[in-house]
N, C-alpha and C positions, 0 to 999 in steps of 0.2 A: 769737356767731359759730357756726352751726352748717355750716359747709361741710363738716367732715369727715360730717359726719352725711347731711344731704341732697342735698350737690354743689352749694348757692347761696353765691355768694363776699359778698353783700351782708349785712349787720348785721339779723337780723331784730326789729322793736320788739314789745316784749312785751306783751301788756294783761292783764286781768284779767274779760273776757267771755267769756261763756261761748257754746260752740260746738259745731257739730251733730257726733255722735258719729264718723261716717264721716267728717269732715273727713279730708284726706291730711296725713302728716305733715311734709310740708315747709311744712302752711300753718297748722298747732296754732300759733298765734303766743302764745296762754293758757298753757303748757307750756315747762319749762326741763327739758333732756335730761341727765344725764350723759353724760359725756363733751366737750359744749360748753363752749365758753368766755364770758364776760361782757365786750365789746368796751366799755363805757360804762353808767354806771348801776348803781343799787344795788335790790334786792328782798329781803323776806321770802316764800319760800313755804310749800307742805306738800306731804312726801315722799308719793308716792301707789304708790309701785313701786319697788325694791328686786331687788339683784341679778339673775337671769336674769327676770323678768319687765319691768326696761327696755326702754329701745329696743335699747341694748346686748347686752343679756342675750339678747334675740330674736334677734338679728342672730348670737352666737356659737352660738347654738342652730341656725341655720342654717349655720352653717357645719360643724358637729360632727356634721350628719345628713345630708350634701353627702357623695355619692359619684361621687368623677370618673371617666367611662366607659373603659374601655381604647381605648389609644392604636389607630390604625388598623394601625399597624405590627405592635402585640401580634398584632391578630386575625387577620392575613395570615401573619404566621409559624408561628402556634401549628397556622392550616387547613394551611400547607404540613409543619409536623413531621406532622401526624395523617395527611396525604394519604401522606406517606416512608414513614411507618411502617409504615401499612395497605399497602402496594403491598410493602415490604419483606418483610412476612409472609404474603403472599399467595404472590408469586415464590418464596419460600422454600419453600413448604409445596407448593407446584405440584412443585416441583422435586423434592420430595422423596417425596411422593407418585408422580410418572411413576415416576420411577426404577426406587423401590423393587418399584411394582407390574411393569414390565419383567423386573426381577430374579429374580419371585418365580414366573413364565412360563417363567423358563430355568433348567435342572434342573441346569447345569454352572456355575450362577452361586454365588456364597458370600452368602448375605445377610448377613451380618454384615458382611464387609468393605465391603459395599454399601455399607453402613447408616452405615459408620463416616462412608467417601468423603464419603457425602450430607450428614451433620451436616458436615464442615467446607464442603463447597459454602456452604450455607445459612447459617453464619458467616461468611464470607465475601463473599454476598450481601448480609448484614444491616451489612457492617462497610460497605462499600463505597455502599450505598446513601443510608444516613444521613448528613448531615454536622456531624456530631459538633463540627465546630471553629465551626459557627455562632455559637452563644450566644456564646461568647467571642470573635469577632469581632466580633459586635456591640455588644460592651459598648467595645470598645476603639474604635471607631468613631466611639460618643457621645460617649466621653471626649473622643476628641481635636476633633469637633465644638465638645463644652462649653468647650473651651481658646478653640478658633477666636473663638466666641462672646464670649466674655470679654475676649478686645481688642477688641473694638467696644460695651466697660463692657457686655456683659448678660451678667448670670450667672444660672446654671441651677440652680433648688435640687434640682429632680427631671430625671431622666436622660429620661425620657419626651420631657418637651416638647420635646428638642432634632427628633426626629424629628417630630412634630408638627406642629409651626410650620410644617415642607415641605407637611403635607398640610390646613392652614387656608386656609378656604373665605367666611371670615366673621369678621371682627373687630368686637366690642363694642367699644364707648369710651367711659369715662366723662367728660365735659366737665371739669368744674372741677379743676387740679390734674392733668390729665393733655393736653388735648388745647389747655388753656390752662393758666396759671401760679397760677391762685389767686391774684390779685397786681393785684390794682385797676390799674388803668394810667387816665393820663389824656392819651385822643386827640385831642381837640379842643379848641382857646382861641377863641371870639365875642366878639372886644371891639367897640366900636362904630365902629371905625378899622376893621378886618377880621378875617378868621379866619386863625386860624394850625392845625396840621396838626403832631402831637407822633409821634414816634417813640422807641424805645426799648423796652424788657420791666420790664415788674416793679416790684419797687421799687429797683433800679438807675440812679442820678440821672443816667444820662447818657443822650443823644439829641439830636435834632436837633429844632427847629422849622421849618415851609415855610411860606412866603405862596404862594400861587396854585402850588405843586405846584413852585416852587425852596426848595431847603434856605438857610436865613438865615444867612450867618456872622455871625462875631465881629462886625466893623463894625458890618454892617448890626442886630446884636442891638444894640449900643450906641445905635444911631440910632433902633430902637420903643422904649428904656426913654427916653430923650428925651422922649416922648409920654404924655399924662397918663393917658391910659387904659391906654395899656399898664404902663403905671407903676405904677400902681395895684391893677390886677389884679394884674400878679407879684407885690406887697407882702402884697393879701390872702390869697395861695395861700401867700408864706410866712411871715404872721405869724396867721393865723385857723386853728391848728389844735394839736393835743394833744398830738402824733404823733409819734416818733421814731424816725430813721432812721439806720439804722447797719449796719456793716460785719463780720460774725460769724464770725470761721474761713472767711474767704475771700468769704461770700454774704453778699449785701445783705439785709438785715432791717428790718422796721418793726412798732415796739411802739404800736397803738392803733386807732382806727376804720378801716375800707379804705379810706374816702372821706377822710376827714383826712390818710389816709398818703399817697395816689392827689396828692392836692393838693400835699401838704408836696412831694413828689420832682420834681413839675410846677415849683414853686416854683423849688427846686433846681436845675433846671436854665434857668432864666432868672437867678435871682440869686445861683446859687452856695450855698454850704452856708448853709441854713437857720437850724441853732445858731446861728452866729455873726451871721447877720441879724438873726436875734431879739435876740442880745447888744446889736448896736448900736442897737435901737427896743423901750425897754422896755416890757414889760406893764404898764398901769394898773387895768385890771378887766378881767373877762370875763363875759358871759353864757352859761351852759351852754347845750346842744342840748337842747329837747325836743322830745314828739310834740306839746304841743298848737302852739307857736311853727313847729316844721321847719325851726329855722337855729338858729347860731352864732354868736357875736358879741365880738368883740373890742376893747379899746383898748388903742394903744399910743401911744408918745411916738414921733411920725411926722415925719422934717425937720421938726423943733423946733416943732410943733404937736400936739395931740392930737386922731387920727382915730382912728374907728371901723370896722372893718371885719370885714364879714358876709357868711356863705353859708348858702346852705340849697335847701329848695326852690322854685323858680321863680315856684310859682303864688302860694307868700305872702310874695310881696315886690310884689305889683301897686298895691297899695293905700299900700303904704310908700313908693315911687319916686315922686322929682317931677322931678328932674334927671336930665340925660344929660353925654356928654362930643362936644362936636362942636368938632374941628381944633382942640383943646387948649385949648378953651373951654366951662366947663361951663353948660350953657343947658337951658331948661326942657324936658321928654320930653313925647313927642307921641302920641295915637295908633297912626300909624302906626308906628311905634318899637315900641311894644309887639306888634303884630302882627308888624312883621320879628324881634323875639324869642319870638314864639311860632312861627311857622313852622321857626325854628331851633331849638328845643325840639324839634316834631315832627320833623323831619328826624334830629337826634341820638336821637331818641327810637327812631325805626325803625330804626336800625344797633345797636339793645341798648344804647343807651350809657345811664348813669342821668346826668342831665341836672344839675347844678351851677349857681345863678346867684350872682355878684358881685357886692355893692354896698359901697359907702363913704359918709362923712363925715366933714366935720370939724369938731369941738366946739367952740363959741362958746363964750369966758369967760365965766365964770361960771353955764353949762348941767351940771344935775345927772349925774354920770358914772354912779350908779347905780342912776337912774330907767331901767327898760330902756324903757317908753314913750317916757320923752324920748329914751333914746340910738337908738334904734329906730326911726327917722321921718326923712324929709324925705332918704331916699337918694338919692346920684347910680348909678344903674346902671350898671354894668363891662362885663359880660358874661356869658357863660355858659358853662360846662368841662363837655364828653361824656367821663367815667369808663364805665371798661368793662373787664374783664378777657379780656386778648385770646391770639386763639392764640398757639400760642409756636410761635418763626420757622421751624422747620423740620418742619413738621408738614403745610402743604398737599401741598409737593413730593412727601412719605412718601405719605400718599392717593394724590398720583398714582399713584406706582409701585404700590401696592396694587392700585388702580383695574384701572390697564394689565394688570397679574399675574392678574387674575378675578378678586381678592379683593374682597367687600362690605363697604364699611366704615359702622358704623351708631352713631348716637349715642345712648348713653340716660342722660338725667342728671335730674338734682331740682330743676335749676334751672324758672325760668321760661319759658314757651313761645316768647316773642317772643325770649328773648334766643337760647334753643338755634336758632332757625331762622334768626337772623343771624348765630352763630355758624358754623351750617351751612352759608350761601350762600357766606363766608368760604372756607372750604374746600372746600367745591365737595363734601360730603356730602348733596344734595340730591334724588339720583336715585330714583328708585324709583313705585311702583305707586299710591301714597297717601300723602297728607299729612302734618305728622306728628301723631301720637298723645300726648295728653295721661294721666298716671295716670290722673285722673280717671275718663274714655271707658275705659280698660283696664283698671278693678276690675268696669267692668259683662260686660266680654268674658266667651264661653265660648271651650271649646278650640278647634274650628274657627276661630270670628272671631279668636284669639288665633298661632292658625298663619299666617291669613289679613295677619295685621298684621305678625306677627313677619319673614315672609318679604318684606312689600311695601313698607315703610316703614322710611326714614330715621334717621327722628328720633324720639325718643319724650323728652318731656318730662315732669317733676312727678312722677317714679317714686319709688315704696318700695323699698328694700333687697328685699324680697318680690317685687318685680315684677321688677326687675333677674332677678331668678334664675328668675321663669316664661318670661322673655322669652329665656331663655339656652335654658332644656329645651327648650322648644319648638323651636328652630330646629334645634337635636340629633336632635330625634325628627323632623324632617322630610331627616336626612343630610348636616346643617352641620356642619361640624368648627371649633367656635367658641373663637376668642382673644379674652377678657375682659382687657382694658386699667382700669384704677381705681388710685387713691388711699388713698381712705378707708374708713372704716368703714365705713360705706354700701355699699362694692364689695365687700367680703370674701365674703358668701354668691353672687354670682356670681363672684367671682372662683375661690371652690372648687368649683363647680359646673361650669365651664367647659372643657373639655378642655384649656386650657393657660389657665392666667390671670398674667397679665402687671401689676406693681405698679413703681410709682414708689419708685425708692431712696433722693432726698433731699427728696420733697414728700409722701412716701408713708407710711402710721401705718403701726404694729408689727403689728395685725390684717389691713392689706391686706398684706404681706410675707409673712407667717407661711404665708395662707391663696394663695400665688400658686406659682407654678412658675416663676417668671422672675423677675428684679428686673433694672430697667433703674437701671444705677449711677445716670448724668447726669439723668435725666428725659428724654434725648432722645427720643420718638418714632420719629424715624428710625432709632433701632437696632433696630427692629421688623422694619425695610424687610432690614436685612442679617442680622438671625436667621431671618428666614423662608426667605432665599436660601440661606443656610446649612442650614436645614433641607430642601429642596428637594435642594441637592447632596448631602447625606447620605443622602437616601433614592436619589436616580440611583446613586450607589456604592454603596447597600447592595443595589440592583437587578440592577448590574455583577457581585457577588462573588457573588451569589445564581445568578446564570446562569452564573454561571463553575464554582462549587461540584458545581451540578445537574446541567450538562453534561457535567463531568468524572466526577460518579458514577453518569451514565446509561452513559456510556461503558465505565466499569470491570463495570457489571452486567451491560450486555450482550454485552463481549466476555466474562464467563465465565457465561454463560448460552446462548450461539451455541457457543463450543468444546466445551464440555460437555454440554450435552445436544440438542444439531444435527448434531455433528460428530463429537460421542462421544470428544473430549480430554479430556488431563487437564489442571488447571488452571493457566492460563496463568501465572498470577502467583501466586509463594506467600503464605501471610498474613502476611510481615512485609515482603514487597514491598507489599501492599495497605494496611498500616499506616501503609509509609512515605509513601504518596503521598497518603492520609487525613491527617496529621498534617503532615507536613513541607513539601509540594507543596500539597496544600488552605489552608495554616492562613499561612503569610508571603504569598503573591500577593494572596490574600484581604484580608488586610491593608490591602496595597498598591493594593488595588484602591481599599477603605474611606475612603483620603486621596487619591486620585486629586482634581487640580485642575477647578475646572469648566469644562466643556467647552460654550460656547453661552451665551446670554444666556439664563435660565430663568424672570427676572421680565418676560419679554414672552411666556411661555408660562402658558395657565389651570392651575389646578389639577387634578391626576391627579382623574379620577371617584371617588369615597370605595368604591364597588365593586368596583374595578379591584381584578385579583386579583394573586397574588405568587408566580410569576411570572403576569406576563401574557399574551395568545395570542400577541405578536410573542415574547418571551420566547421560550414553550414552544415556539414553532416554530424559534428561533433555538438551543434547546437541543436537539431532536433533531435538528437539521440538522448540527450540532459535533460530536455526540455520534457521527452517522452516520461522519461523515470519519474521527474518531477511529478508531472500533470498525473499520472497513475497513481503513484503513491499520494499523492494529496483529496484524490478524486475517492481512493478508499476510506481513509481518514474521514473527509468529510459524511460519507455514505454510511460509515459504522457509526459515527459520531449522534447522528440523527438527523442530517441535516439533509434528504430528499424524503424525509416525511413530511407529509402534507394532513389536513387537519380531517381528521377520526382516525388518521392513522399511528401504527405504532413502531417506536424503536427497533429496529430489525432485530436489537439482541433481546426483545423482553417479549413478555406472554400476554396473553388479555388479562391476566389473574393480577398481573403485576402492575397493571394499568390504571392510571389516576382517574381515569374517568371510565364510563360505562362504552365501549366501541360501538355493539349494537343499535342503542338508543341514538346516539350519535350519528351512525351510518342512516340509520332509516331520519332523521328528524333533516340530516341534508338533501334525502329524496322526497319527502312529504313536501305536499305542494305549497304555496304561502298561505299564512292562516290556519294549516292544518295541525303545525305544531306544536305536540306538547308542550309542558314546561318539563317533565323530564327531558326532553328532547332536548331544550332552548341550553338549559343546562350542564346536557353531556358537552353539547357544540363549544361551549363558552369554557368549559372545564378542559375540552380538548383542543381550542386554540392560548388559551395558557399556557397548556403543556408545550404543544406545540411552540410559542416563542421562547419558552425557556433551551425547550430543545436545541434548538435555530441557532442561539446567541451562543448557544456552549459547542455546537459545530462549528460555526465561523471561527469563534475564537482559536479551538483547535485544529481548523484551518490553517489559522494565520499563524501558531506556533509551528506547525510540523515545515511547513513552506520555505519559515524564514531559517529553521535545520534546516535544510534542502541548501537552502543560501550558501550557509556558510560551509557544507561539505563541496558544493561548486566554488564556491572561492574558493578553494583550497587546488581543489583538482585544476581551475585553470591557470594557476602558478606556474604551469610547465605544460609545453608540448609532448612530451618523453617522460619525464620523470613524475615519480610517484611525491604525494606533499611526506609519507613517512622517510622516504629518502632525501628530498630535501632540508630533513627539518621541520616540523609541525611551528617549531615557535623562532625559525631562521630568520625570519620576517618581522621585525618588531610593530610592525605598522600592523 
């Protein structure tokens, strides 16, 4: 059994021939791997490799020199800190440069006090412009994304992916074990009465049989085991096999060949538990399965006779078959019989199924039980059972929604070609530019023909652990933002290569887990469909709080960048007003934003451009257009308030009559020259910078109140791209 190794669910037979060096290694059939298991049969061989020169060892070797690329999110945030920052220290040094240079023109100026004014300006720009509480809103973000996530069983081992998953454009899949069950299933029964049509997953013995596309019940089961053929056949599916089948900490399990087990469960669910069948129709002999025979062969003590009963492969039982079963009469086989069973082979054969045929007899007294020639001959033919390991049930649907959402969902496994491409039609992975791609045709590829493939095709079959992981970079370096789905071993080096690699929790080895960013508890699939949606919404909110953040600290720059050196105030907001609405106004709405509900259905929207920047143009326009409203209405506020009065001057709403001090006296005692002034003068001066800092502190203040409304009417508005906060609900949002 090497499925963990190459992703083929079938029994590979081993030989002892020697084979061309480039052979792929899903077809080394000369070769026994570490870490495979021995399904049947016994060998001596010789060790030829050893630790990391395995196939293992290669395989961890890739995975240990796999470096996964930063998330899109990293690179957008870290261009937006350097773009704050840079602009932060430009504005700053602008400002402090005019100034001073202004200052250092006028002979009646103090440059030092200048100097002082400007360093806190310029702190003040620098606190305001930054947003400081980002990093840590975004981690609390993911967090509670990864919670989200986790009721619908996927857990996040790295904080990354959660973001990620929004911005995947391209999902890898590995077949066996992931996109199916690993788990032989048997879909089709040809007995010579008709075909029956098996439903069910796995090795889980329950399901339904259909004749012509009706489900059989009960009754009507009772009424085909009535009939010899069908009789017969159920008996050989559940006394001709090794297999057993059991019930493990809740999951169905089967200890032995896939095809024996595939049989045994098929059995199972025609004649009920198998053990106890067996119990009651003892074993007499058996003949093992080899390569050179290709069947199995049984005797048991059969309704008080001893029959024989054999499966194997189809084509070597042509010559051993002389009987059939027709209307519960066993009469000699025709011809045509064998070509209506060969058609039915081909037919089973082109839907992937590995093809099973059925035969019996029963042992005349005194015929030797363990001459396998003699027991071996003169069969009545049953029929024939289409094994196949099939997708697992909820996985086309997921595709779709993938599909729908822009997402490319693409197959590449180890299996065989015929099977991935039936496996493919299955799910409706068939789309694309070119057919699919065999390992084989893709070790000859260069990079171009390999971009060429990577991007245009489907399906890729008969791949190495190696290719898996060129087939990942590749589509990377053409601006794929690639989800690597796998199981096994075999997956691990793309699955750490991948921008987000996604493993199986209960079908999935300890190598593919270790090396994934995600584990899906159930094995579902579909929880792909609702991590991605999840990651989608986390990035629209992280979009939301980003514009929210921006805007509000475009706002705060530019209202003390216009009062200050346009208008030649002083500053509007002091720095523990600007602290507070950096820290305590930025850092809870932001939050709140972070968990905002989704708004729209986002899996019938493509995927953001991998370009698209952060913010983006509707963003940046969206953010000086707030920023504008903001910075006016605040700029009035402060201006009515009192706060571009300067000293002998008055309240724009009040008269000289109303005035605390004398204007006049005032005015002339600041143009008297030193020494020349009164003491009414000194007076009004002293009387009109009192007013004046009463004035001052009761503008800022009402500054800092109308600003921080400002706030919270923009947290509100950037809840949604579309939608109104009275249509969403003012109080939808408990955060």
């Amino acid at each position: 059994d090497e499925s963990s190794l190459t992703g083929e669910s079938a029994s590979i037979k081993k030989t002892t021939s020697a084979l061309a060096s480039e052979t792929l290694l899903a077809d080394r059939n000369n070769m026994a791997y570490m870490g495979t298991s021995v399904a049947t049969g016994r060998a001596v061989g010789i060790v030829v490799n050893i630790g990391m020169e395995t196939q293992l060892g290669r395989i961890a070797s890739d995975i240990v020199g796999s470096v996964a690329p930063k998330t899109p999110l990293e690179n957008k945030l870290e261009s937006l800190g350097k773009f704050l920052g840079i602009v932060a220290l430009v504005v700053a040094v602008l400002m402090v440069a005019i100034k001073m240079i202004i200052a250092y023109g006028d002979e009646t100026a103090n440059l030092k006090e200048v100097a002082v004014e400007q360093f806190i300006v310029a702190i003040a720009i620098f606190v305001a412009i930054v947003p400081e509480g980002l990093p840590i809103i975004l981690v609390i973000t993911l967090a509670l994304g990864m919670r989200n996530m986790a009721r619908h069983k996927a857990i996040i081992r790295r904080m990354k992916a959660v973001e990620t998953l929004g911005s995947t454009t391209v999902i890898c899949s590995d077949k066996t074990g992931t996109l199916t069950k690993n788990q032989m299933t048997a879909r089709q029964l040809t007995t010579t009465e008709g075909t029956f049509t098996i439903s069910g997953e796995g090795f889980k013995p329950q399901g339904d049989l259909s004749y012509n596309g009706n489900v059989v019940t009960e009754s009507e089961l009772s009424g085909y085991q009535s009939d010899l053929a069908f009789r017969l056949s159920a008996a050989c599916l559940s006394l001709c096999h090794n297999s057993q089948i059991s019930k493990v900490d809740g999951q169905w399990q089967a200890l032995g060949d896939p095809t024996d087990s595939a049989c045994a469960v098929l059995g199972w669910k025609i004649n009920g538990n198998v053990r106890k069948f067996a119990q009651r129709h003892s074993r007499l002999h058996e003949f093992f399965f080899d390569t050179t025979r290709k069947r199995m062969s049984v005797i048991h003590d059969y309704e008080g006779e001893r029959w024989v009963f054999s499966k194997g492969g189809a084509g070597g039982y042509v010559k051993l078959v002389d009987w059939k079963i027709k209307d519960g009469q066993i009469v000699p086989i025709e011809k045509k019989d064998f070509d209506l069973a060969s058609v039915a082979n081909k037919e089973m054969a082109g839907q992937a199924m590995r093809v099973i045929a059925l035969c019996a007899r029963r042992l005349e007294d005194g015929e030797d039980m363990e001459d396998v020639n003699t027991v071996e001959s003169s069969f009545i033919f049953l029929g024939l059972v289409g094994i196949m390991d099939p997708p697992r049930a909820e996985v086309k649907d997921a595709i779709e929604v993938c599909q729908r959402a822009g997402i490319r969902v693409k197959m590449i496994t180890g299996d065989q070609q015929y099977t991935a491409e039936a496996i493919g039609r299955e799910l409706n992975i068939t789309e694309g530019g070119m057919p699919p791609v065999n390992g084989s045709a893709l070790s000859g590829f260069n990079d171009e023909q390999l971009s060429e493939a990577s991007n245009q095709a489907s399906i890729f079959s008969r791949v190495t652990p190696e290719q898996k992981m060129r087939i990942v970079s590749s589509l990377q370096e053409q601006g794929e933002i690639v989800a690597m789905t796998g199981d096994g071993v075999n997956d691990a080096p793309a699955l750490s290569r991948a921008n987000i690699g996604i493993a199986m929790g209960i079908a999935g080895t300890d190598v593919a887990k270790d090396a994934a960013d995600m584990v899906l508890q159930d094995d579902n699939f579909a929880n792909i469909v609702h991590a991605v949606e999840e990651g989608r919404k986390i990035y629209q909110n992280i979009r939301n709080f980003v514009r929210y953040q921006v805007s509000t600290n475009v706002a705060a720059v530019a209202l003390i960048i216009i009062s200050t050196f346009l208008f030649g105030w002083n500053l509007p907001l002091t720095a523990t007003q600007i602290l507070v609405i950096n820290i305590l106004m930025d850092g809870p709405p932001a939050v709140a934003l972070g968990v905002e509900k989704n708004h729209g259905d986002v899996m019938n929207q493509p995927p953001r451009p991998v370009d698209e920047g952060m913010p983006n143009f509707r963003d940046i326009t969206l953010i000086f257009y707030l920023g504008a409203v903001m910075v006016t209405g605040t700029l009035i506020v402060f201006f009515l308030a009192g706060g571009g009065v300067d000293t002998c001057e008055l309240h724009p709403l009040q008269n000289a009559d109303e005035a605390e001090f004398d204007v006049a006296l005032c005015t002339a005692g600041l143009l008297a020259n030193e020494g020349e002034i009164t003491s009414e003068q000194s007076a009004a001066i002293a009387a009109s910078e009192e007013y004046h800092a009463g004035l001052f502190d009761h503008a800022q203040t009402m500054t800092f109140s109308v600003f921080i409304v400002y706030q919270l009417f923009n947290v509100m508005n950037c809840r949604s791209n579309k939608e109104s906060a009275f249509k969403l609900g003012i109080f939808s949002n408990q955060w």
